[in-house]
N, C-alpha and C positions, 0 to 999 in steps of 0.2 A: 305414451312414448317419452323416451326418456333423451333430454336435450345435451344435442352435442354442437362442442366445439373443431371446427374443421380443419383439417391439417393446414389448408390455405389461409383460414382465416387467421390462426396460430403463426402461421409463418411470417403473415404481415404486424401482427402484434409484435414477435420476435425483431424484425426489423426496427421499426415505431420506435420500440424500448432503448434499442443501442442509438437509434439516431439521438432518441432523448437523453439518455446516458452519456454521450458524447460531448454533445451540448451543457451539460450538469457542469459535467467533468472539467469542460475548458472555463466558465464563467467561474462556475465558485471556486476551483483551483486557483484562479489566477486573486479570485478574491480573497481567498482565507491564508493561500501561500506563496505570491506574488509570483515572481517570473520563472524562478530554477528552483526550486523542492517542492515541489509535491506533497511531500509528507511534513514540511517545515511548521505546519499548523500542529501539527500532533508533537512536535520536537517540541517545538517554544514550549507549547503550554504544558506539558511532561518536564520539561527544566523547570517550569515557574513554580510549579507544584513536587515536585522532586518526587515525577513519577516517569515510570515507562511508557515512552508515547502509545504503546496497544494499549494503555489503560484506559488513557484521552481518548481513544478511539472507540472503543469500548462504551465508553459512557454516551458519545454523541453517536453511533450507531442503535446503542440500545435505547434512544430515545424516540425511535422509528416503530423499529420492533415493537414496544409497546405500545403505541399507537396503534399498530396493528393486532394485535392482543387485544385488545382494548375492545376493538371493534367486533372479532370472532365472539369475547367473553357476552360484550349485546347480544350480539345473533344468539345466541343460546338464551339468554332472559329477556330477548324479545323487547331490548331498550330502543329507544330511538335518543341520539344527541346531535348538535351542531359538530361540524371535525373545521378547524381551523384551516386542514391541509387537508387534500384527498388524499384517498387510500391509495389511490394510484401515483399520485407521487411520491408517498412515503416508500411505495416501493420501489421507483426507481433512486430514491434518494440512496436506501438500503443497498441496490446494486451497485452504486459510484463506494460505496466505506467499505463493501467487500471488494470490489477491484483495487482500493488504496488498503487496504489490510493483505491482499496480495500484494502489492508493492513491496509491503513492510517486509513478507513471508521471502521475499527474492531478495532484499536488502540484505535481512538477519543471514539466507545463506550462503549468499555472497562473504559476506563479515566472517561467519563462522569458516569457512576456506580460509580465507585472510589468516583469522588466528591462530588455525592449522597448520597453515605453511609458517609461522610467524614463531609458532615453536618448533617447527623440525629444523626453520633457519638457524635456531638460535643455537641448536645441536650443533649443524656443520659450520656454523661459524658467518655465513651468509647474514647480509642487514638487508631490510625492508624497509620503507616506511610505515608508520602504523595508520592502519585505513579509520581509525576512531577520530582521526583529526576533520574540523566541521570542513575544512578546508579543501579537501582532498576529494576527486571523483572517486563515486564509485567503480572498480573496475568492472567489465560485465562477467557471466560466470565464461564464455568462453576463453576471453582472455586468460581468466586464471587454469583454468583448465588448461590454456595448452602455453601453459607456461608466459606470457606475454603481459602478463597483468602492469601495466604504466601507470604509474602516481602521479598526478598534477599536485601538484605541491604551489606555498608559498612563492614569491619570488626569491626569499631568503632560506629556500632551502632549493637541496638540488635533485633532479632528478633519477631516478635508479628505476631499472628494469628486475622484475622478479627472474632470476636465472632458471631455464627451464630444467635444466640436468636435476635440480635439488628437488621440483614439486613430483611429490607420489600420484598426485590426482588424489 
């Protein structure tokens, strides 16, 4: 008879993961990118290195992954080793870098809007601020979407509303 995993019992696994995940998510966030970014750990160290923080990201996700690798390629040659970390938290480790690589995926298309409307402004003469400043929130995408997108800006600069008449979507 061949051994199964039960939709109930998967369900509570399901749960378990994201309560874990949550948990991941608030401690080591707050420890690797203090209070407001999230993704600030991947920035710094992408500037330090003069690379793209997915690259940063990249390298400290793929360190999981092969771990996990690692452990499939035993089961096949039938290795036994000590794991520093389980396997089960490298996986949930794995799910918190692909939730903050979605971060990044909704950042980059937020931005990419941004720079959209940032050239067709430039067509009708309209000004923006540019959202590339560290300074500045991000706007969300429905803001921009329906025209509303607000810049927080320095205190030495001023504020401006993206004009809805101008964005095509």
């Amino acid at each position: 008879m061949t051994a199964q995993f039960s939709h109930d019992r998967y369900n509570v696994l399901v749960k378990a993961t994201f309560d874990k995940v949550t948990e991941l998510s608030k401690l080591k966030g707050g420890e690797y990118s203090g209070d407001n970014d999230r993704l600030l750990n991947f920035r710094r160290n992408g500037d330090r290195l003069g690379l793209d923080m997915e690259v940063i990201w990249a390298v400290y996700a793929a360190k999981h992954w092969d771990a996990l690798m690692q452990y499939i390629q035993d089961i096949n040659t039938n290795t036994s080793r000590p794991r520093l970390e389980s396997l089960e938290s490298r996986c949930d480790d794995l799910i918190v870098y692909l939730l903050l690589f979605k971060a990044m995926l909704q950042e980059s298309a937020e931005t990419a809007r941004l720079v959209a409307y940032d050239e067709q402004s430039k067509q009708t003469g309209t000004t923006i601020l540019s959202a590339s400043k560290p300074d500045l929130r991000s706007p969300t995408a429905a803001e921009i979407d329906a025209g509303h997108a607000i810049f927080k800006a320095p205190p030495h600069w001023s504020e401006q509303t993206v004009p809805q008449k101008e964005y095509g979507g």
